[in-house]
PyMOL Python script that loads the backbone (N, CA, C, O; Angstrom):
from pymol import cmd

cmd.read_pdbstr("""\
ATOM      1  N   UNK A   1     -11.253  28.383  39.011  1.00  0.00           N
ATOM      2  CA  UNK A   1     -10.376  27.255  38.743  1.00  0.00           C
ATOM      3  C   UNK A   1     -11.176  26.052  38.274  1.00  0.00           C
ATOM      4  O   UNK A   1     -12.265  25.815  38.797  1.00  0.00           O
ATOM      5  N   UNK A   2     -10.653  25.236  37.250  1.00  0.00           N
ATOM      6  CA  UNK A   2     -11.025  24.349  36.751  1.00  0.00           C
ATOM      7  C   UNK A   2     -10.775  22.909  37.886  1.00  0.00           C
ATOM      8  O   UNK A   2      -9.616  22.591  38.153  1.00  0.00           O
ATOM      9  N   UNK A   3     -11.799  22.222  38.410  1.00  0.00           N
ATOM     10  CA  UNK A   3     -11.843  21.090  39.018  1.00  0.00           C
ATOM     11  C   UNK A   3     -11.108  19.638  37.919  1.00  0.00           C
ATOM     12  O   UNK A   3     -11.042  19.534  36.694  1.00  0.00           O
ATOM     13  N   UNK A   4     -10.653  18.700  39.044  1.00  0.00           N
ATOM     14  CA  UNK A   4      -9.457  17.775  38.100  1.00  0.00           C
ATOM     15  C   UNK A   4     -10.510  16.827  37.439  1.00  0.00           C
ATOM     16  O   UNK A   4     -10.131  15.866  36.770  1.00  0.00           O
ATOM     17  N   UNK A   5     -11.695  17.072  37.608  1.00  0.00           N
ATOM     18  CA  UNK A   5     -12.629  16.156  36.934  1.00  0.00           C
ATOM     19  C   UNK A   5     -12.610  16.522  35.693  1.00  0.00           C
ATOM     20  O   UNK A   5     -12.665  15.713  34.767  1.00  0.00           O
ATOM     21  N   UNK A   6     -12.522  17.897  35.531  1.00  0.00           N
ATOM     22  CA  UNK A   6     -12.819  18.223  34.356  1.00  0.00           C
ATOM     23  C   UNK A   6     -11.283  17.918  33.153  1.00  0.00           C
ATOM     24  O   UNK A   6     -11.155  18.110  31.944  1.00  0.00           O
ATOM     25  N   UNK A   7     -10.377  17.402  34.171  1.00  0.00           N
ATOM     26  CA  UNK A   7      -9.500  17.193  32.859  1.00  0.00           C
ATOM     27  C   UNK A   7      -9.194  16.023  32.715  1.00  0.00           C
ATOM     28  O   UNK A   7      -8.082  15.657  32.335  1.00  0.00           O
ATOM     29  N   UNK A   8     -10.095  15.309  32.986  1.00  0.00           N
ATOM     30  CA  UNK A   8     -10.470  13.307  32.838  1.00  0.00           C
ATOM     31  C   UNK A   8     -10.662  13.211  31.460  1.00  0.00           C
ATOM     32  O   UNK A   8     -10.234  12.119  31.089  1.00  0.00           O
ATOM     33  N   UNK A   9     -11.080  13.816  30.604  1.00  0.00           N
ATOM     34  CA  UNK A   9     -11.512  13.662  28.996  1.00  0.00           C
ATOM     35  C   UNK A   9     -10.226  13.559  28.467  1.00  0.00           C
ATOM     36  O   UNK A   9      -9.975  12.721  27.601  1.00  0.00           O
ATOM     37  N   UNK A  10      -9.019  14.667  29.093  1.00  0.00           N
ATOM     38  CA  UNK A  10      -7.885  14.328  27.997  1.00  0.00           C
ATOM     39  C   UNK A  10      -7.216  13.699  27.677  1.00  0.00           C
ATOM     40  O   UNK A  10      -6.719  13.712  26.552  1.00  0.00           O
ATOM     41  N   UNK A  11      -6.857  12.561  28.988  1.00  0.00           N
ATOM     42  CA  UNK A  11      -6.198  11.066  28.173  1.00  0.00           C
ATOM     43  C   UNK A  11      -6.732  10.728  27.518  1.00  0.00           C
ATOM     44  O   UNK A  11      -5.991  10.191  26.695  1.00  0.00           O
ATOM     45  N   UNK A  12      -8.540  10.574  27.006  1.00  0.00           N
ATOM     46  CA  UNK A  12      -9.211   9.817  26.396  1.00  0.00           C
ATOM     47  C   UNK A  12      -9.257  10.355  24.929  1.00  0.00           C
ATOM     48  O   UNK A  12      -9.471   9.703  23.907  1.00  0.00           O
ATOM     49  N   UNK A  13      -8.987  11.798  25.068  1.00  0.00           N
ATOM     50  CA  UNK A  13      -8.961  12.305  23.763  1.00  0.00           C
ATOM     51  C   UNK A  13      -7.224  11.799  22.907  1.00  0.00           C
ATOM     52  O   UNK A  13      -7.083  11.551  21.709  1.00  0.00           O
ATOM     53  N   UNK A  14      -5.951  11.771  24.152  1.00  0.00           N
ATOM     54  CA  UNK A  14      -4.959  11.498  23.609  1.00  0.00           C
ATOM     55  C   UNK A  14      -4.545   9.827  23.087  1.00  0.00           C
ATOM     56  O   UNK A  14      -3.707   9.416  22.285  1.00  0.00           O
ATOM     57  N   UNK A  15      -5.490   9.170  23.898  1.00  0.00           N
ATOM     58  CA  UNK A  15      -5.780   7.980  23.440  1.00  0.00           C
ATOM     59  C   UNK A  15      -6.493   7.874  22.044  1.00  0.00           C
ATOM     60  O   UNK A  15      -5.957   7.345  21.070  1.00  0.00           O
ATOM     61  N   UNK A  16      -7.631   8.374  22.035  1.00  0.00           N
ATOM     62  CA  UNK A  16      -7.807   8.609  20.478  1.00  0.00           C
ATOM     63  C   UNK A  16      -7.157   8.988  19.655  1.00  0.00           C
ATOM     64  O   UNK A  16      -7.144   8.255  18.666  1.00  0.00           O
ATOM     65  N   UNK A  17      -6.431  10.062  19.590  1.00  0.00           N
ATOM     66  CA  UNK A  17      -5.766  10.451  18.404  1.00  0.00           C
ATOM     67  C   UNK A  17      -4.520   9.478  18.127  1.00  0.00           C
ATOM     68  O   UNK A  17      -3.994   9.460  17.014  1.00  0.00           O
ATOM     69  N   UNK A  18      -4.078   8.691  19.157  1.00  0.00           N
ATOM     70  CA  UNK A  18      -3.016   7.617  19.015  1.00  0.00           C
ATOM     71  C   UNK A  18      -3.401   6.867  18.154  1.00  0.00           C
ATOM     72  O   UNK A  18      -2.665   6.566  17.215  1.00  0.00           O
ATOM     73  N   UNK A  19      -4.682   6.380  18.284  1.00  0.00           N
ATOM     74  CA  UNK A  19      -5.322   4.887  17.717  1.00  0.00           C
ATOM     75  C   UNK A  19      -6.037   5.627  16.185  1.00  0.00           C
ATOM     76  O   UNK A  19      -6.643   4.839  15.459  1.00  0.00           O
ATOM     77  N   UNK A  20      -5.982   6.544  15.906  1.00  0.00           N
ATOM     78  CA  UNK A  20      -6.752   7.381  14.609  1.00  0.00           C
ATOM     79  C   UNK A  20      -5.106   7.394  14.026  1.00  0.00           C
ATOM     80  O   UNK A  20      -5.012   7.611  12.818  1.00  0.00           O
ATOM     81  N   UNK A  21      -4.125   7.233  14.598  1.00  0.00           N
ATOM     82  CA  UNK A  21      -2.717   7.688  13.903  1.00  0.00           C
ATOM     83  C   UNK A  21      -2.616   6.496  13.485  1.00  0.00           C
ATOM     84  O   UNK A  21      -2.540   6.354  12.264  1.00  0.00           O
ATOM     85  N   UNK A  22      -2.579   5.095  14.494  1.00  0.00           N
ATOM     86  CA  UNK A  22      -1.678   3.986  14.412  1.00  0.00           C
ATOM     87  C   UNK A  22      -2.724   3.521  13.102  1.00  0.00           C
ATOM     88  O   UNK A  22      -2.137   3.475  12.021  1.00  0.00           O
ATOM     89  N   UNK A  23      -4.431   3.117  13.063  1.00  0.00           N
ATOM     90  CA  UNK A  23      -4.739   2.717  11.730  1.00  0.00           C
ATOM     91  C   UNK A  23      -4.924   3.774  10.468  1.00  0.00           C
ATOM     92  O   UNK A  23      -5.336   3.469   9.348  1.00  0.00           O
ATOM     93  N   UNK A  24      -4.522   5.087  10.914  1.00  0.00           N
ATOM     94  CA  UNK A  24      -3.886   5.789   9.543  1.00  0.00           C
ATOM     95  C   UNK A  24      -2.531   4.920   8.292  1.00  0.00           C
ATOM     96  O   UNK A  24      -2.274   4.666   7.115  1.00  0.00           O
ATOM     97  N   UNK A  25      -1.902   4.753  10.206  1.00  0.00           N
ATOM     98  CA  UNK A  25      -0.285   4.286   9.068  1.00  0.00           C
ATOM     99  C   UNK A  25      -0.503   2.812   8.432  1.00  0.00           C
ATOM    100  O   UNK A  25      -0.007   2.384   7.390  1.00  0.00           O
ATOM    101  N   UNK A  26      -1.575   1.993   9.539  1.00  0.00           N
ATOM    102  CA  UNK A  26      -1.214   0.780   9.178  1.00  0.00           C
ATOM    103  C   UNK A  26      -2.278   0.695   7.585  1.00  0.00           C
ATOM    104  O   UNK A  26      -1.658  -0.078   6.855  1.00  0.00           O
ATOM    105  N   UNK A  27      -3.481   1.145   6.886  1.00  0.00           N
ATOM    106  CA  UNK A  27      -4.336   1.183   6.422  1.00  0.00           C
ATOM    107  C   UNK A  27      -4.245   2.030   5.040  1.00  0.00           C
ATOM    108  O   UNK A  27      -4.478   1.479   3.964  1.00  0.00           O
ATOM    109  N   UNK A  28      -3.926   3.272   5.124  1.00  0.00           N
ATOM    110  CA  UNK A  28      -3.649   3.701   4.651  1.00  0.00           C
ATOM    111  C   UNK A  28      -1.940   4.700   3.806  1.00  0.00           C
ATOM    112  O   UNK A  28      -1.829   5.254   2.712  1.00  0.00           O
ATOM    113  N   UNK A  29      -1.136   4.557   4.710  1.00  0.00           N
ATOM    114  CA  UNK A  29       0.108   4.852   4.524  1.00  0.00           C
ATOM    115  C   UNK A  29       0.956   3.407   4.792  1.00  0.00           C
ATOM    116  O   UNK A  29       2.022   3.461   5.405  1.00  0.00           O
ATOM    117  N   UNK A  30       0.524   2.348   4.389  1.00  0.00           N
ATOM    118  CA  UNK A  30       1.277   1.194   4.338  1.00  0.00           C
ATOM    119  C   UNK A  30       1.779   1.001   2.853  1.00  0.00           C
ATOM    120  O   UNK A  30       1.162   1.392   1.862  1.00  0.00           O
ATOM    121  N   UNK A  31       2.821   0.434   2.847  1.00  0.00           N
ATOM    122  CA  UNK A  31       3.160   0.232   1.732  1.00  0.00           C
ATOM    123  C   UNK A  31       2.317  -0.515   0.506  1.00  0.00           C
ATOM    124  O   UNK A  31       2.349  -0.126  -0.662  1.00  0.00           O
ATOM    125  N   UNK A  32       1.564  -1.650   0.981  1.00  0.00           N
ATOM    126  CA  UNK A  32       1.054  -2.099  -0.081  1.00  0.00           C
ATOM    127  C   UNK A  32      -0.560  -0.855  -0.468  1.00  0.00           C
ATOM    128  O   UNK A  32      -1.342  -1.085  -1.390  1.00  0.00           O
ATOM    129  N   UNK A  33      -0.680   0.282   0.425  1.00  0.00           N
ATOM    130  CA  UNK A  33      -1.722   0.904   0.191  1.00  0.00           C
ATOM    131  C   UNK A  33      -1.633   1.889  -1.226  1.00  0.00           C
ATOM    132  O   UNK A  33      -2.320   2.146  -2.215  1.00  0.00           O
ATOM    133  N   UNK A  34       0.040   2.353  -0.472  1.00  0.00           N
ATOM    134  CA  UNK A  34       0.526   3.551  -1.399  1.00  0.00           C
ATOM    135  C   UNK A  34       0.958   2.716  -3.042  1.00  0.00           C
ATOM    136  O   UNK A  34       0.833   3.462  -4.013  1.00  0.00           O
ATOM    137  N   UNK A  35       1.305   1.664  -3.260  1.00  0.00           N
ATOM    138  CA  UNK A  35       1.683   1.299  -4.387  1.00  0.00           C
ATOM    139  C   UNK A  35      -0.131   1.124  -5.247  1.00  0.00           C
ATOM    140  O   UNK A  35      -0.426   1.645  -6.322  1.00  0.00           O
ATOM    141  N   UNK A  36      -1.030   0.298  -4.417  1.00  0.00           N
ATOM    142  CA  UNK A  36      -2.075   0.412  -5.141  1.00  0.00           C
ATOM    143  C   UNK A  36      -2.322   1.538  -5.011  1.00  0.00           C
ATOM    144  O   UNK A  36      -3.271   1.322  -5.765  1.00  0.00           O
ATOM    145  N   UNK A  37      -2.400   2.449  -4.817  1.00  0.00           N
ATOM    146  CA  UNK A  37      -3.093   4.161  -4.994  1.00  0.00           C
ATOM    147  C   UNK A  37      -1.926   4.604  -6.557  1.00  0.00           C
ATOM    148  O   UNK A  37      -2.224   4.992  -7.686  1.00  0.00           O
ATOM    149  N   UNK A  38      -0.900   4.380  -6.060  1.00  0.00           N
ATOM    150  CA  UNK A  38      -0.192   4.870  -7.561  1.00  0.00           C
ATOM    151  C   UNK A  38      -0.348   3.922  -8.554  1.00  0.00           C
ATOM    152  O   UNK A  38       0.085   4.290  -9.646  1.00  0.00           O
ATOM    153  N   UNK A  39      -0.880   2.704  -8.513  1.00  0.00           N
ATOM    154  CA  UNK A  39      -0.692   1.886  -9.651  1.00  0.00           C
ATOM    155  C   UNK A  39      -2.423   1.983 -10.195  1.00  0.00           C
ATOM    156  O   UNK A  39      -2.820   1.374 -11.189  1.00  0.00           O
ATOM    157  N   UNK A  40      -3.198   2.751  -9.442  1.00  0.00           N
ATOM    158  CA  UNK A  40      -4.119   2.986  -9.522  1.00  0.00           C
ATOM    159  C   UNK A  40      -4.304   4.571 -10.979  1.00  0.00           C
ATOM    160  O   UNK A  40      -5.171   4.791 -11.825  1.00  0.00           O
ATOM    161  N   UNK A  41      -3.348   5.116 -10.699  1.00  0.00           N
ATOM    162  CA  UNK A  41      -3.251   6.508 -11.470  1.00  0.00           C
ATOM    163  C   UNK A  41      -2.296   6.201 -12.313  1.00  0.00           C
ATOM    164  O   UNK A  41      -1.776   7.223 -12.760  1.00  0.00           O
ATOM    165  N   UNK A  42      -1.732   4.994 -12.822  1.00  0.00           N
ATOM    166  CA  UNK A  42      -1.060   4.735 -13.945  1.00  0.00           C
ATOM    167  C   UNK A  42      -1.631   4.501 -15.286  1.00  0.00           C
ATOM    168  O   UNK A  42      -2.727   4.011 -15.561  1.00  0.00           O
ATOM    169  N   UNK A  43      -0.817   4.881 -15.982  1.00  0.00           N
ATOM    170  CA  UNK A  43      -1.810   4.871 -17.651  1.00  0.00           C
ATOM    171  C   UNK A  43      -1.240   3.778 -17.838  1.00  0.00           C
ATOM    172  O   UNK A  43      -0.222   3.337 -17.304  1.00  0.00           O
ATOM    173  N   UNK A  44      -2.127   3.183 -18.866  1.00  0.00           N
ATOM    174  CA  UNK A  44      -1.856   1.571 -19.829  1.00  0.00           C
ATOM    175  C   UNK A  44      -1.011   2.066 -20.745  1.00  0.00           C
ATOM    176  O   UNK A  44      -1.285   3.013 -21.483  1.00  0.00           O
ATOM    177  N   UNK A  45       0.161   1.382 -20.736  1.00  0.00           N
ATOM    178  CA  UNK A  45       0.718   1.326 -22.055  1.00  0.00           C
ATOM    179  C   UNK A  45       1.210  -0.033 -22.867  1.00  0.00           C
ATOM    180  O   UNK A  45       1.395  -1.184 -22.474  1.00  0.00           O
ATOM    181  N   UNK A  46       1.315   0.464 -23.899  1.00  0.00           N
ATOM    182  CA  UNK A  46       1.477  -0.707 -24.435  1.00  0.00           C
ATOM    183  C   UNK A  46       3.077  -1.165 -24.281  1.00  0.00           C
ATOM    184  O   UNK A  46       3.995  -0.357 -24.144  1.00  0.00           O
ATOM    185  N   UNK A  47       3.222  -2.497 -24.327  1.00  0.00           N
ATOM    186  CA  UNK A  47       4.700  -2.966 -23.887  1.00  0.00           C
ATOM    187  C   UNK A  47       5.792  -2.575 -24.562  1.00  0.00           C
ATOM    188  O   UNK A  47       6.906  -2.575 -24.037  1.00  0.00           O
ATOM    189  N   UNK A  48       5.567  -2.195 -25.826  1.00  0.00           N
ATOM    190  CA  UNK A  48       6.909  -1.913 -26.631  1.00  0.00           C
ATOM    191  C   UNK A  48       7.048  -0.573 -26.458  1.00  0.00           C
ATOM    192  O   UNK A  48       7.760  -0.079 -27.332  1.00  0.00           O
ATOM    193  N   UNK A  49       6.427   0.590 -25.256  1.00  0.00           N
ATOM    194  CA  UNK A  49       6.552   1.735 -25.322  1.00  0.00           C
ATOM    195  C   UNK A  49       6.888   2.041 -24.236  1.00  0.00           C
ATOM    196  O   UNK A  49       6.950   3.211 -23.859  1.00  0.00           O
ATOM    197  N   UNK A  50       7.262   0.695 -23.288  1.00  0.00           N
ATOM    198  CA  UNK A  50       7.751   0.575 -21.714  1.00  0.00           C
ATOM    199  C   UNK A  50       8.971   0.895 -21.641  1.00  0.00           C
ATOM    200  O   UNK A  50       9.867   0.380 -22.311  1.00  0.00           O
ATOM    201  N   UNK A  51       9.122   1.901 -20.700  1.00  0.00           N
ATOM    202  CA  UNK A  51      10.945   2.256 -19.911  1.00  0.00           C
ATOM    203  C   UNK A  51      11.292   1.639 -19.538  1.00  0.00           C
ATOM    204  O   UNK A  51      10.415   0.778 -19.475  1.00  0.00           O
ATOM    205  N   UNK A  52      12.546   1.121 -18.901  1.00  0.00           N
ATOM    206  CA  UNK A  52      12.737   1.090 -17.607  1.00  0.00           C
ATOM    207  C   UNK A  52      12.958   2.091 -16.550  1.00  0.00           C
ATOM    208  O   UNK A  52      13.400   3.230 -16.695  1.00  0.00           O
ATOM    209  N   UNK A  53      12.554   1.454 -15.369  1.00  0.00           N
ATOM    210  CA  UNK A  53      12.512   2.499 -14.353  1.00  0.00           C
ATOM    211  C   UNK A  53      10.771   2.842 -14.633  1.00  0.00           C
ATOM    212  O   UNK A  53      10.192   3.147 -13.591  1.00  0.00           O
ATOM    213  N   UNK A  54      10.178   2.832 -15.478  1.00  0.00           N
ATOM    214  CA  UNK A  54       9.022   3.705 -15.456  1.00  0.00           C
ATOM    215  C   UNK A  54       8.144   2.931 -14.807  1.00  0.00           C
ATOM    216  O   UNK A  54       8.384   1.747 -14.567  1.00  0.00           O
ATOM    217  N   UNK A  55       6.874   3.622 -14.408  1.00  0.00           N
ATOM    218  CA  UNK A  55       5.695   2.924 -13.461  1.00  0.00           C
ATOM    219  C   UNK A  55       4.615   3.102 -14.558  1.00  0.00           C
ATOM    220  O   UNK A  55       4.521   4.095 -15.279  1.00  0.00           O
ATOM    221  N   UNK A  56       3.785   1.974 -14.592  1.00  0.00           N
ATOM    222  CA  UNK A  56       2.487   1.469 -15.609  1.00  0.00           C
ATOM    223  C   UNK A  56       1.876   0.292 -15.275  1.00  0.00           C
ATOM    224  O   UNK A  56       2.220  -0.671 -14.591  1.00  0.00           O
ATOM    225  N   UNK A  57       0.926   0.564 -15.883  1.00  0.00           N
ATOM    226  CA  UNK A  57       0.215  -1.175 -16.024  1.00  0.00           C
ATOM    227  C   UNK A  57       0.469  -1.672 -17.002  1.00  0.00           C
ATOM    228  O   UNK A  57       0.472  -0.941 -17.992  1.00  0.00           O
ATOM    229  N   UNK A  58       0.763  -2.978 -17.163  1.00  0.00           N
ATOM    230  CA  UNK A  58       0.776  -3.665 -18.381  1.00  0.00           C
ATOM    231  C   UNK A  58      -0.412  -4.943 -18.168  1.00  0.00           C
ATOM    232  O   UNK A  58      -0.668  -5.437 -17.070  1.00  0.00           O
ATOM    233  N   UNK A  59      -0.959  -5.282 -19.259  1.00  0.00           N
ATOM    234  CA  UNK A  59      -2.165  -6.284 -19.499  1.00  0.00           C
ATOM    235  C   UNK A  59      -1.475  -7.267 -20.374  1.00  0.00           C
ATOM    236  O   UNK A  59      -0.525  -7.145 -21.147  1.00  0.00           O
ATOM    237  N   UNK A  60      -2.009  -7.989 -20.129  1.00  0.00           N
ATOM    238  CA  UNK A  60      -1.926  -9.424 -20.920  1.00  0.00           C
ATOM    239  C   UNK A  60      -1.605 -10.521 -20.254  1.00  0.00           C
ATOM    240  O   UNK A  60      -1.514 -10.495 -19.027  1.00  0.00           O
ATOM    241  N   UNK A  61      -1.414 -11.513 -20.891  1.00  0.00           N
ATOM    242  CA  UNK A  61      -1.510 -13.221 -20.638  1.00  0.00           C
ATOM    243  C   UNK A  61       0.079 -13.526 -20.707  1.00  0.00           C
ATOM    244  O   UNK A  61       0.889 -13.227 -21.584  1.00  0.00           O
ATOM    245  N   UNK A  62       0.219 -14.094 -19.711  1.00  0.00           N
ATOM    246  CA  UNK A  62       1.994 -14.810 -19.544  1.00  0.00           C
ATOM    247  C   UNK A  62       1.988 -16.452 -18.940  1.00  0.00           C
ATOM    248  O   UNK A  62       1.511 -17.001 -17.947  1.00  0.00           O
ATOM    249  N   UNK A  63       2.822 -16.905 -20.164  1.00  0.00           N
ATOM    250  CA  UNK A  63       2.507 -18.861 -19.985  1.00  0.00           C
ATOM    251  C   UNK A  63       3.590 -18.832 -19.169  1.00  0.00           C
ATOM    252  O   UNK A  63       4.530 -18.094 -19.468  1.00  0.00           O
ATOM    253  N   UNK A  64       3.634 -19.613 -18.031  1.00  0.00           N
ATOM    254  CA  UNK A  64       4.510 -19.823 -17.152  1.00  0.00           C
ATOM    255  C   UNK A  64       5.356 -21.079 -17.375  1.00  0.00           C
ATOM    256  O   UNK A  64       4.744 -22.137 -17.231  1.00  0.00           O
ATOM    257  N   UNK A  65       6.914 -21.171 -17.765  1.00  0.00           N
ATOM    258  CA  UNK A  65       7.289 -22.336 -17.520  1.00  0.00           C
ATOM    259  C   UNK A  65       7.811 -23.027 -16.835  1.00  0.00           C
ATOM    260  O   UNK A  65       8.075 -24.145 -17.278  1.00  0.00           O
ATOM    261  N   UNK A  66       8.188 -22.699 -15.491  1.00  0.00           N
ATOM    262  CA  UNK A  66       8.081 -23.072 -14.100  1.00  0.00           C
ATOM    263  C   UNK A  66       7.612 -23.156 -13.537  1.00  0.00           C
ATOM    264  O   UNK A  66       6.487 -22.850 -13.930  1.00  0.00           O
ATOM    265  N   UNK A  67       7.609 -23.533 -12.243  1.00  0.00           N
ATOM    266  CA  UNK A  67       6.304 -23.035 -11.541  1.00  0.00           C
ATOM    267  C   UNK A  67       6.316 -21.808 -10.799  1.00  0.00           C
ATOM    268  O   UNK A  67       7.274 -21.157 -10.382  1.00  0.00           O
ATOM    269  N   UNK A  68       4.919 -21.580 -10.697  1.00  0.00           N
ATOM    270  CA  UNK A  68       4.813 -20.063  -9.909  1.00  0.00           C
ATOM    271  C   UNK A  68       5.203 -19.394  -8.751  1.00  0.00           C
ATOM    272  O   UNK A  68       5.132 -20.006  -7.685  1.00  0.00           O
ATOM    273  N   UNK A  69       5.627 -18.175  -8.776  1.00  0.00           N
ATOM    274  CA  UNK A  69       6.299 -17.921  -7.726  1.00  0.00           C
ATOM    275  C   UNK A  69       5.384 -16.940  -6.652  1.00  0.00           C
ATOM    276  O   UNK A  69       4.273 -16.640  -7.089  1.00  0.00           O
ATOM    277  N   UNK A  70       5.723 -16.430  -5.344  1.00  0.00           N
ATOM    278  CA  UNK A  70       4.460 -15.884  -4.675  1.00  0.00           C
ATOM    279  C   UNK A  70       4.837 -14.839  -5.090  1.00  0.00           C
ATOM    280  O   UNK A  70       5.946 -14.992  -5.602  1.00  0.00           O
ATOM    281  N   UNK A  71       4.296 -13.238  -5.176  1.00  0.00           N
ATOM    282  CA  UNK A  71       4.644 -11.993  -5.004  1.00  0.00           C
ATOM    283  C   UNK A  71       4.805 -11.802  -3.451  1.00  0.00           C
ATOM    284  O   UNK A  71       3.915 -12.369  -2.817  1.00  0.00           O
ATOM    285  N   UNK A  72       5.933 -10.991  -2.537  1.00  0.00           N
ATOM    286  CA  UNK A  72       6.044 -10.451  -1.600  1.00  0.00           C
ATOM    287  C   UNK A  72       4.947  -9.767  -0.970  1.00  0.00           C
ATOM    288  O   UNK A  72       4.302  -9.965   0.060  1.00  0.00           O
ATOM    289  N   UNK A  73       4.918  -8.830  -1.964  1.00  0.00           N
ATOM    290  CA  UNK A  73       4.486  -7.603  -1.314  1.00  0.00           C
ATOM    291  C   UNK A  73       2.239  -8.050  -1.179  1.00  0.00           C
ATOM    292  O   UNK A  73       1.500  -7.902  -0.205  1.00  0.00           O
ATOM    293  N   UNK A  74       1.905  -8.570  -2.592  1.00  0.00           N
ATOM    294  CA  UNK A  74       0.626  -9.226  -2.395  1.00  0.00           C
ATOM    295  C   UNK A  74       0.269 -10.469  -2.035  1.00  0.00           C
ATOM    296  O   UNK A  74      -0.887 -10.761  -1.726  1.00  0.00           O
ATOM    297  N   UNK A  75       1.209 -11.261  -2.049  1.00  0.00           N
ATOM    298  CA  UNK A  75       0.984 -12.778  -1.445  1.00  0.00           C
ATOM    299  C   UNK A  75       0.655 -13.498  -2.765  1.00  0.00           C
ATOM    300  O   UNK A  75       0.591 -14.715  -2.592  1.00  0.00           O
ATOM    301  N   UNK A  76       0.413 -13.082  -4.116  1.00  0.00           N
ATOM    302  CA  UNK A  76      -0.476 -13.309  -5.132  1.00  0.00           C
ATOM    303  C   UNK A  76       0.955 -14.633  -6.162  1.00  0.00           C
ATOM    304  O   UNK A  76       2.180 -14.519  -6.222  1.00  0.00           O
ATOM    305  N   UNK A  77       0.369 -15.322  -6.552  1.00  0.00           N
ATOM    306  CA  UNK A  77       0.728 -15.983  -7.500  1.00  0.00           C
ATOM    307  C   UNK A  77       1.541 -14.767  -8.951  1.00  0.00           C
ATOM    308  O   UNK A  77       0.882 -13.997  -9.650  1.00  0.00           O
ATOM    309  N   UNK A  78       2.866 -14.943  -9.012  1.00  0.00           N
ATOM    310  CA  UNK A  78       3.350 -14.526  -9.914  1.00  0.00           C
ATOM    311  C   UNK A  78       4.108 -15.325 -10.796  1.00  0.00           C
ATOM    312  O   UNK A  78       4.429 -16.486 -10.543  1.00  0.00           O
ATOM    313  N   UNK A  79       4.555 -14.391 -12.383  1.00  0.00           N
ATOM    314  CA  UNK A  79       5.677 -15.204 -12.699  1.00  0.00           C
ATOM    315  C   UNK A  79       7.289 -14.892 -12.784  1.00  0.00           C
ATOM    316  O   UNK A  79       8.241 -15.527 -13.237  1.00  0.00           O
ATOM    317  N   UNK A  80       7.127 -13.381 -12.017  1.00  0.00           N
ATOM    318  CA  UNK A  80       8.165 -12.547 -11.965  1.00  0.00           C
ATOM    319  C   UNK A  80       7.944 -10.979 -10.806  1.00  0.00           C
ATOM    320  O   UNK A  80       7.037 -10.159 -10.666  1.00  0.00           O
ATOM    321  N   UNK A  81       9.058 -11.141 -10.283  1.00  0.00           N
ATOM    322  CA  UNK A  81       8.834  -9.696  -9.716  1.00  0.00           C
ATOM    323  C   UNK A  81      10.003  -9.167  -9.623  1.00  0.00           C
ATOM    324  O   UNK A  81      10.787  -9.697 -10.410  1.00  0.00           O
ATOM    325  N   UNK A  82      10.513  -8.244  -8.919  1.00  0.00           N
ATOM    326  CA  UNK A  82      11.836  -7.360  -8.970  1.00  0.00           C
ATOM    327  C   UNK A  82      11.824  -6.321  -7.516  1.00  0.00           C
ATOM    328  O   UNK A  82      10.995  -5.416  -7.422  1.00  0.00           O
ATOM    329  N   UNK A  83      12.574  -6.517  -6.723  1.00  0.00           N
ATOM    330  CA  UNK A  83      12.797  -5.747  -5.472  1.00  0.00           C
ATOM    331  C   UNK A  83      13.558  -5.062  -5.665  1.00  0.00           C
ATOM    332  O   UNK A  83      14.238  -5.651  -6.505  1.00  0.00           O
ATOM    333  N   UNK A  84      14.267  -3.591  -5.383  1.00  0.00           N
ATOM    334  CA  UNK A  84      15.003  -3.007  -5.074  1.00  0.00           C
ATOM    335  C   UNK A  84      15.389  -2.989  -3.740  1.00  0.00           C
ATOM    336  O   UNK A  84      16.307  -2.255  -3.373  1.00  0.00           O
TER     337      UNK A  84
END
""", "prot")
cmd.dss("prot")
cmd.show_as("cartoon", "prot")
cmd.util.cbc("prot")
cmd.orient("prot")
């Protein structure tokens, strides 16, 4: 028979795998992780060849004639965004 000492490790192991889960989700399966990972594997296109609905990068320079607004999701200075 196994002595109860010997099963002292397994909260510590179930404690770990809690805390390996909780900064999985927060770090990597967070929302702002998963949008940069896909906006990461998006091709450039050029603007007049843009969908809607479709996911890309677009480049270039935009003169603002209001003032700027925050983005949500990055905190970042924008001049437009769109939530669903």
């Amino acid at each position: 028979m196994l002595k109860q000492s010997q099963y002292a490790f397994i909260p510590l192991i179930i404690i770990i795998l809690f805390l390996i889960a909780f900064f999985a989700k927060m770090f990597f399966f967070s929302k702002k992780a998963v949008v940069k990972r896909k906006l990461k594997k998006t091709p450039h296109i050029k603007i007049e060849h843009f969908k809607n609905g479709q996911t890309a990068k677009i480049i270039g320079r935009v003169e603002c004639i209001d003032e700027l607004l925050i983005a949500p999701l990055s905190g970042r200075k924008c001049v437009y965004y769109y939530i669903i």
